[in-house]
DSSP file (Angstrom, degrees, kcal/mol; ACC not computed):
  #  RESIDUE AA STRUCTURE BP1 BP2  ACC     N-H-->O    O-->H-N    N-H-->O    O-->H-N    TCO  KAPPA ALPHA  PHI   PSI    X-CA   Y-CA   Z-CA
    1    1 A X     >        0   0    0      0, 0.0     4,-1.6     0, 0.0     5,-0.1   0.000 360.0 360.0 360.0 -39.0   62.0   61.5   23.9
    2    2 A X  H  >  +     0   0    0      1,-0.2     4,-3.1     2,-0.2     3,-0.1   0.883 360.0  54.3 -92.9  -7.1   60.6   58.6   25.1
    3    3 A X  H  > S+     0   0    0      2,-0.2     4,-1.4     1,-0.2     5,-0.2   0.781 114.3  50.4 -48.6 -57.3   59.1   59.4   28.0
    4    4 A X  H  4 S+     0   0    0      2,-0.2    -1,-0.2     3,-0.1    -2,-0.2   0.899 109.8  50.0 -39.6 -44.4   57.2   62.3   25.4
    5    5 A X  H >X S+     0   0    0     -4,-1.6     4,-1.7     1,-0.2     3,-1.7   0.993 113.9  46.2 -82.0 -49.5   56.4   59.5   23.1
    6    6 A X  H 3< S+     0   0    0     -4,-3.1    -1,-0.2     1,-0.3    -2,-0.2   0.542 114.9  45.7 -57.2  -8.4   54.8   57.4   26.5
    7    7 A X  T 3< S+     0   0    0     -4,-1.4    -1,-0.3     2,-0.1    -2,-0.2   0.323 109.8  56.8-100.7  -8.7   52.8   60.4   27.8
    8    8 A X  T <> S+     0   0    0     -3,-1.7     4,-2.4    -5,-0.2    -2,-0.2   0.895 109.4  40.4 -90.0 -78.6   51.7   60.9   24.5
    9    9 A X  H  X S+     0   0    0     -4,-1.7     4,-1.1     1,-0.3    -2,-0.1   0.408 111.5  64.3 -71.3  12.0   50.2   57.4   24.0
   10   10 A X  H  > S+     0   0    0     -5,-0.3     4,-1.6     2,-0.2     5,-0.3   0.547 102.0  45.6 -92.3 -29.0   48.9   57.7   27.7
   11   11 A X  H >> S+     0   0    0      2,-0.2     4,-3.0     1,-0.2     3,-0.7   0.922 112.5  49.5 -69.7 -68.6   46.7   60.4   26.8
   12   12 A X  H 3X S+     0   0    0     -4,-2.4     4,-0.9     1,-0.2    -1,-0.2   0.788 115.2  47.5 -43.6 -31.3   45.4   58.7   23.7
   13   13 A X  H 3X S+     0   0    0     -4,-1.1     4,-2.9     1,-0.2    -1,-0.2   0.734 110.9  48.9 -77.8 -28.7   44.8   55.7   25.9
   14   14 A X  H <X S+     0   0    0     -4,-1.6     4,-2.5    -3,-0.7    -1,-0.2   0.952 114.3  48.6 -76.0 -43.6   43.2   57.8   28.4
   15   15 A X  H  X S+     0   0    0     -4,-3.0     4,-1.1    -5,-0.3    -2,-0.2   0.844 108.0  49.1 -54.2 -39.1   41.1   59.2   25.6
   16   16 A X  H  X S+     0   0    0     -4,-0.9     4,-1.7    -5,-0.4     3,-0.5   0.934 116.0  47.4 -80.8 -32.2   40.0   55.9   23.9
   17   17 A X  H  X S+     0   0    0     -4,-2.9     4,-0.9     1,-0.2    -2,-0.2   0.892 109.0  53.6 -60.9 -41.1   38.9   54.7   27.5
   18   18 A X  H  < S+     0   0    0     -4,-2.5     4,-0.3     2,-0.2    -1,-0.2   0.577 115.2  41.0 -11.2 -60.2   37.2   57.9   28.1
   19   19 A X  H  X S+     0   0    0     -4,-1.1     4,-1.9    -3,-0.5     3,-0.3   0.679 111.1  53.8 -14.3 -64.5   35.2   57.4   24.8
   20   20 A X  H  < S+     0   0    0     -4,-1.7    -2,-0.2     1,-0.3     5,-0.2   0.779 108.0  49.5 -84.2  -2.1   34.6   54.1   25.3
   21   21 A X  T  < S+     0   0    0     -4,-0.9    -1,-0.3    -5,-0.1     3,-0.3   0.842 109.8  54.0 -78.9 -51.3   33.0   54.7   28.9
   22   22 A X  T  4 S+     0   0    0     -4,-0.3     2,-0.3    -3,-0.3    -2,-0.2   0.733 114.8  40.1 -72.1 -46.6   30.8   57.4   27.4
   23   23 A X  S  < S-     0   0    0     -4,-1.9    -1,-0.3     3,-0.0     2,-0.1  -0.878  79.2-155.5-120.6 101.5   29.4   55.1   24.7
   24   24 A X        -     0   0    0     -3,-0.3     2,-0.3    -2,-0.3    -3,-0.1  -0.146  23.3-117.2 -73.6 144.1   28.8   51.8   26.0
   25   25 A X        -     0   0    0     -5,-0.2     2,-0.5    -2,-0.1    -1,-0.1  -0.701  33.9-141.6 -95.2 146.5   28.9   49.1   23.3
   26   26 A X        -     0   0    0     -2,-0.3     3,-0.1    -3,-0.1    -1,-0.0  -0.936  19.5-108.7-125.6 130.8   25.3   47.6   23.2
   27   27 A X        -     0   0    0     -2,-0.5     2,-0.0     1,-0.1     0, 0.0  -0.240  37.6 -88.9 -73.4 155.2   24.8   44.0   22.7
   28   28 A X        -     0   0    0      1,-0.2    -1,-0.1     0, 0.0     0, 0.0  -0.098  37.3-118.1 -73.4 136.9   23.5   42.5   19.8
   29   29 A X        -     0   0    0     -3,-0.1    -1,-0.2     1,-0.1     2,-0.2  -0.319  30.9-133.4 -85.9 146.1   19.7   41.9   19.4
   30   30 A X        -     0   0    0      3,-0.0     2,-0.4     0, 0.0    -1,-0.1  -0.560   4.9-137.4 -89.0 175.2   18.8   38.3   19.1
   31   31 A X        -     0   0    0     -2,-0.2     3,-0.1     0, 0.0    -2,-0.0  -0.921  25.1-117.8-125.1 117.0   16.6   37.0   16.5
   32   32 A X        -     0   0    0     -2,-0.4     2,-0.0     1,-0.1     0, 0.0   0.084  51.5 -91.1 -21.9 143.1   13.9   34.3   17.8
   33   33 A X        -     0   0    0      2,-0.2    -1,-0.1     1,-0.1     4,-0.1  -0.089  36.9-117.0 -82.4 176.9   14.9   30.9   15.7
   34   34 A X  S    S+     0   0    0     -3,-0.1     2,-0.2     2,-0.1    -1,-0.1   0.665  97.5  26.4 -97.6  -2.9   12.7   30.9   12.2
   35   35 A X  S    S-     0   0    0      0, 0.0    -2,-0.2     0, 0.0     2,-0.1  -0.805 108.4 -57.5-147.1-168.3   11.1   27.7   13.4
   36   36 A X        -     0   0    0     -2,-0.2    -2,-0.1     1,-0.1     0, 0.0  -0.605  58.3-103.2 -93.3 149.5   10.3   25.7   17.1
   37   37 A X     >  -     0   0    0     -2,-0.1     4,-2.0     1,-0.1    -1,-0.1   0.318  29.4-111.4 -27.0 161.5   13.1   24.8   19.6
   38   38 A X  H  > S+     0   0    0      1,-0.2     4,-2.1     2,-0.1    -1,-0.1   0.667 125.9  59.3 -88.7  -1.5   14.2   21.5   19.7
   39   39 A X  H  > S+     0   0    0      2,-0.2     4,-1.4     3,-0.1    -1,-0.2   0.698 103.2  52.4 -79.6 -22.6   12.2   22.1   23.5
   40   40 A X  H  > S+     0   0    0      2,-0.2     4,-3.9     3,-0.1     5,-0.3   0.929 109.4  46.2 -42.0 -72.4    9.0   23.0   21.7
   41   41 A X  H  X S+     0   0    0     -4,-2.0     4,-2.2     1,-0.2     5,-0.2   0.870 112.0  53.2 -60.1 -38.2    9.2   19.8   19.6
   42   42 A X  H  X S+     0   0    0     -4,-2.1     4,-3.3     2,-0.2    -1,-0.2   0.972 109.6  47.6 -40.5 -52.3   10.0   17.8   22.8
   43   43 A X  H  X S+     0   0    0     -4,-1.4     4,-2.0     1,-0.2    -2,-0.2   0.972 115.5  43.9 -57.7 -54.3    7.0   19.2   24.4
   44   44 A X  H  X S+     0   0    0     -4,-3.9     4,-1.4     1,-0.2    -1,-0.2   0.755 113.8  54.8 -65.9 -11.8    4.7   18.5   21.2
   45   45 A X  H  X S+     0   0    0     -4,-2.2     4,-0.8    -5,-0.3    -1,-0.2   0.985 109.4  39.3 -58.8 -57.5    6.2   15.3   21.1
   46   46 A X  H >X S+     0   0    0     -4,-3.3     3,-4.6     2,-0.2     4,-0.9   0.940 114.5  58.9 -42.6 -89.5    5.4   14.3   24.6
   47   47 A X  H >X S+     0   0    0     -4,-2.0     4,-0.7     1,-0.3     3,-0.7   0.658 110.8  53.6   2.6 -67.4    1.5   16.2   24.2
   48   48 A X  H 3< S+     0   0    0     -4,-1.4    -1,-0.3     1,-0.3    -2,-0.2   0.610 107.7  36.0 -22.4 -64.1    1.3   13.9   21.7
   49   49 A X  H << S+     0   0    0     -3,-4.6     4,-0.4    -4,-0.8    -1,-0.3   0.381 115.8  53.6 -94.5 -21.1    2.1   10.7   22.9
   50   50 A X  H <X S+     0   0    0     -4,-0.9     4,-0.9    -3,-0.7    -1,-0.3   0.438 110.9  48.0 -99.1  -0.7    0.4   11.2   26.2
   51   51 A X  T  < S+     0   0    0     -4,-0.7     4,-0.2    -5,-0.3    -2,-0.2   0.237 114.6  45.4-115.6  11.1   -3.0   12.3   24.2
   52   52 A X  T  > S+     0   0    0     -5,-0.2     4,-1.0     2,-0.1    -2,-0.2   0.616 113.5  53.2-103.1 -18.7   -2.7    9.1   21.8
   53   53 A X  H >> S+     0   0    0     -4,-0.4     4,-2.4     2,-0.2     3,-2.1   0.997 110.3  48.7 -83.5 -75.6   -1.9    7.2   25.4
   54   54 A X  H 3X S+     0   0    0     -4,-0.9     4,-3.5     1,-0.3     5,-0.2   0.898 106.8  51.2 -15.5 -85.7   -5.3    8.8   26.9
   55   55 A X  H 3> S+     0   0    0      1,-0.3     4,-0.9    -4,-0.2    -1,-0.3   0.576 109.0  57.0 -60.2 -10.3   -7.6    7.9   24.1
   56   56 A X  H <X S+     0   0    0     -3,-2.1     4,-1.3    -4,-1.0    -1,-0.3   0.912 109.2  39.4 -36.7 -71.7   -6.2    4.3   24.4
   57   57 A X  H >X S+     0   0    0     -4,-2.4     4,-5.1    -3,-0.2     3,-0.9   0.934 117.4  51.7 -63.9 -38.8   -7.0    3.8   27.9
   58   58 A X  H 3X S+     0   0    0     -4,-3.5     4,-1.6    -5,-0.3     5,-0.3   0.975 110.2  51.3 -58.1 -74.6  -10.4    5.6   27.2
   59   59 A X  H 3X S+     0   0    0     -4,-0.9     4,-1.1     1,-0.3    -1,-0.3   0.742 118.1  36.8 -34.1 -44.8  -10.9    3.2   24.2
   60   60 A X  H <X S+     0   0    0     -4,-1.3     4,-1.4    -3,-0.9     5,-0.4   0.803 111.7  55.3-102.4 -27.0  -10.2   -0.1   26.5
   61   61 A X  H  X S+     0   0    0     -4,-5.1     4,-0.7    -3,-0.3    -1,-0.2   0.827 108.4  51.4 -73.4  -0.7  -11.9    1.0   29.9
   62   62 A X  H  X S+     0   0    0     -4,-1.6     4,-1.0    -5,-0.3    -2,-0.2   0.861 110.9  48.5 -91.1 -30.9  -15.0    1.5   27.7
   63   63 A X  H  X S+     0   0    0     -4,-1.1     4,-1.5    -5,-0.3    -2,-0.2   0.679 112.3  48.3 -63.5 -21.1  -14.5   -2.2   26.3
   64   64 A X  H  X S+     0   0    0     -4,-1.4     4,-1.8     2,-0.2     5,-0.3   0.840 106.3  55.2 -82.7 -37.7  -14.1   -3.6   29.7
   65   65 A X  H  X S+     0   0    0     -4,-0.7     4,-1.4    -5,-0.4    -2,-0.2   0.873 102.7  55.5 -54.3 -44.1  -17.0   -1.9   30.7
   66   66 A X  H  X S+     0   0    0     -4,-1.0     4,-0.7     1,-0.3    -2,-0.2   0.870 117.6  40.3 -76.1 -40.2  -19.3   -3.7   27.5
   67   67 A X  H  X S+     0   0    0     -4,-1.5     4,-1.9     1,-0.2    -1,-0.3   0.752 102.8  63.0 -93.5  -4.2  -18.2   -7.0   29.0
   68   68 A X  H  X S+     0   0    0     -4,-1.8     4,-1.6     2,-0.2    -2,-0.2   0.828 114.0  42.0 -54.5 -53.4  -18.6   -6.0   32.8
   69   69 A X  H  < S+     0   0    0     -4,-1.4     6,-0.3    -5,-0.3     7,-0.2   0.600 107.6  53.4 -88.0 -16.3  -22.4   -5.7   31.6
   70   70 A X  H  < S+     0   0    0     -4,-0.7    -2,-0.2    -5,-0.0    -3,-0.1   0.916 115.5  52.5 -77.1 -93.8  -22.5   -8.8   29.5
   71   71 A X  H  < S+     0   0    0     -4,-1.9     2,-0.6     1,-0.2    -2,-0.2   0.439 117.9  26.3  24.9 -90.5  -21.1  -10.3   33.0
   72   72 A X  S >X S-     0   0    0     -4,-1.6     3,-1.9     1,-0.1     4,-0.5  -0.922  75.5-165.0-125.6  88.3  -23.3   -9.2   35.2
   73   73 A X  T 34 S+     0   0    0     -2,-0.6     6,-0.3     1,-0.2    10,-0.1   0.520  74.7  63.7 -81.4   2.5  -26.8   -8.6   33.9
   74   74 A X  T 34 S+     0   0    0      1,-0.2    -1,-0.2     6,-0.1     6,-0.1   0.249  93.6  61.6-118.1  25.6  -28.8   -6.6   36.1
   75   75 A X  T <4 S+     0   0    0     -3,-1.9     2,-0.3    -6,-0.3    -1,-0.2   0.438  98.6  78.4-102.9  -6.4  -26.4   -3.3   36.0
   76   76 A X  S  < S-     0   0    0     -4,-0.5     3,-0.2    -7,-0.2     5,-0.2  -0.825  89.7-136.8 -86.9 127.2  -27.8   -3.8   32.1
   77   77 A X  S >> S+     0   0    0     -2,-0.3     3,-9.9     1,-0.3     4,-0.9   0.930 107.3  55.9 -59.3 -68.5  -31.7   -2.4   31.9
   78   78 A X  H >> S+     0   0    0      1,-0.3     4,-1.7     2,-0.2     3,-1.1   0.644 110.4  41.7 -44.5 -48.3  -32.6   -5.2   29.9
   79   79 A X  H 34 S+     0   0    0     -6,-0.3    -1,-0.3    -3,-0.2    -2,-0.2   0.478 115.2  53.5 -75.1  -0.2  -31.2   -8.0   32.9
   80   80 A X  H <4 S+     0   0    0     -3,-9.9    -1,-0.2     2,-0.1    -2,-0.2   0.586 104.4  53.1-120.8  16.3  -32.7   -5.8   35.7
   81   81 A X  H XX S+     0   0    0     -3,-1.1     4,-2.1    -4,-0.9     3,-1.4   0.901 113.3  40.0 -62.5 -84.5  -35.9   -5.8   34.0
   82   82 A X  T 3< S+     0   0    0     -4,-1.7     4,-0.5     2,-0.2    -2,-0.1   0.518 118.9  50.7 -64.7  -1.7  -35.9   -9.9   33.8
   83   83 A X  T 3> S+     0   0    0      3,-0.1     4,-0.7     2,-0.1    -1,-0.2   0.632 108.6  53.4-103.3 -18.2  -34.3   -9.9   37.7
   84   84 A X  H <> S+     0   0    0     -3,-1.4     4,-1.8     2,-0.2    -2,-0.2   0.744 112.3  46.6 -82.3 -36.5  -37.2   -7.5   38.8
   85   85 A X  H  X S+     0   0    0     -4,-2.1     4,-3.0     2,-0.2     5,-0.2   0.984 108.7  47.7 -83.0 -44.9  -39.4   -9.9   37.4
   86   86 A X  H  > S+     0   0    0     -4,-0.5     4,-1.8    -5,-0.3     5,-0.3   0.941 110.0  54.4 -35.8 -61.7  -38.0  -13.0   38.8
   87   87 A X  H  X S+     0   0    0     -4,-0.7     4,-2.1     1,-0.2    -1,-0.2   0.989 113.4  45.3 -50.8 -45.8  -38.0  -11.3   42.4
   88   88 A X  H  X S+     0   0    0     -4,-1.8     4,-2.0     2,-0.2    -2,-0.3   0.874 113.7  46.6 -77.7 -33.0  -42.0  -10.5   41.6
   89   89 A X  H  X S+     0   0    0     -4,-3.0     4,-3.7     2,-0.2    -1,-0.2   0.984 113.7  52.5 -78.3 -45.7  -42.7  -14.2   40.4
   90   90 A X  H  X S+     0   0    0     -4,-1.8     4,-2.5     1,-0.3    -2,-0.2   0.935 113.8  43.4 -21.8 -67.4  -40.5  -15.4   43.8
   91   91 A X  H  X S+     0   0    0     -4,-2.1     4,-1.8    -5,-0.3    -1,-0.3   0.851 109.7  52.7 -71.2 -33.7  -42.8  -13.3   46.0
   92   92 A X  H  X S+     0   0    0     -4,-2.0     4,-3.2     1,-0.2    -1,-0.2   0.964 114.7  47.6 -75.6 -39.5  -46.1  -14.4   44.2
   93   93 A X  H  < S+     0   0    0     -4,-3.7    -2,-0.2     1,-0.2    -1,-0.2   0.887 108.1  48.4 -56.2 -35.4  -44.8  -18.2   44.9
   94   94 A X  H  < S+     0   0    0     -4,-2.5    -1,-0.2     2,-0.2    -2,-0.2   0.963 111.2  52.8 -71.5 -37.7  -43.9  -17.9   48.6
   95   95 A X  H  <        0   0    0     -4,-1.8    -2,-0.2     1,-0.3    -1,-0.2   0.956 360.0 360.0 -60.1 -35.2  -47.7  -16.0   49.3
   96   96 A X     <        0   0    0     -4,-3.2    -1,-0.3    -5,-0.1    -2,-0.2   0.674 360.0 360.0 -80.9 360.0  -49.2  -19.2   47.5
């Protein structure tokens, strides 16, 4: 009888593997998170901070620049206007 009952539940087992072999369980769809990764937010963090970082340096090489030309007046028209004339007054002095 029990040998009946174990050939019995062999079969069913052979059946439910059978079955489950046939139909393959298919895994569950994800759903994309309702808002950005916390890798998202990194990135636009970062973006951020390196395009306020940018306009910084832009901001101070253009100030260095205004006193580079205060400096040094004859990359500024107006001081290579008065150094072009200076050279011509030079030249009239040595001919006299």
């Amino acid at each position: 009888m029990e040998k009946r009952q174990d050939a019995i539940k062999i079969e069913e087992l052979k059946g439910s593997l059978a079955h489950l072999q046939n139909h393959p369980v298919e895994p569950p769809i994800l759903k994309p998170p309702a808002g950005p990764s916390d890798l998202e937010k990194n990135v636009e963090t970062e973006t951020k901070y390196l395009r306020d970082k940018l306009r910084e340096q832009e901001r101070l090489q253009e100030a260095k620049m205004r006193l580079w030309e205060q400096e040094v007046p004859f990359l500024n028209p107006a001081g290579a206007g008065a150094q072009e004339e200076q050279a011509r007054l030079c030249e009239q002095l040595q001919k006299q």
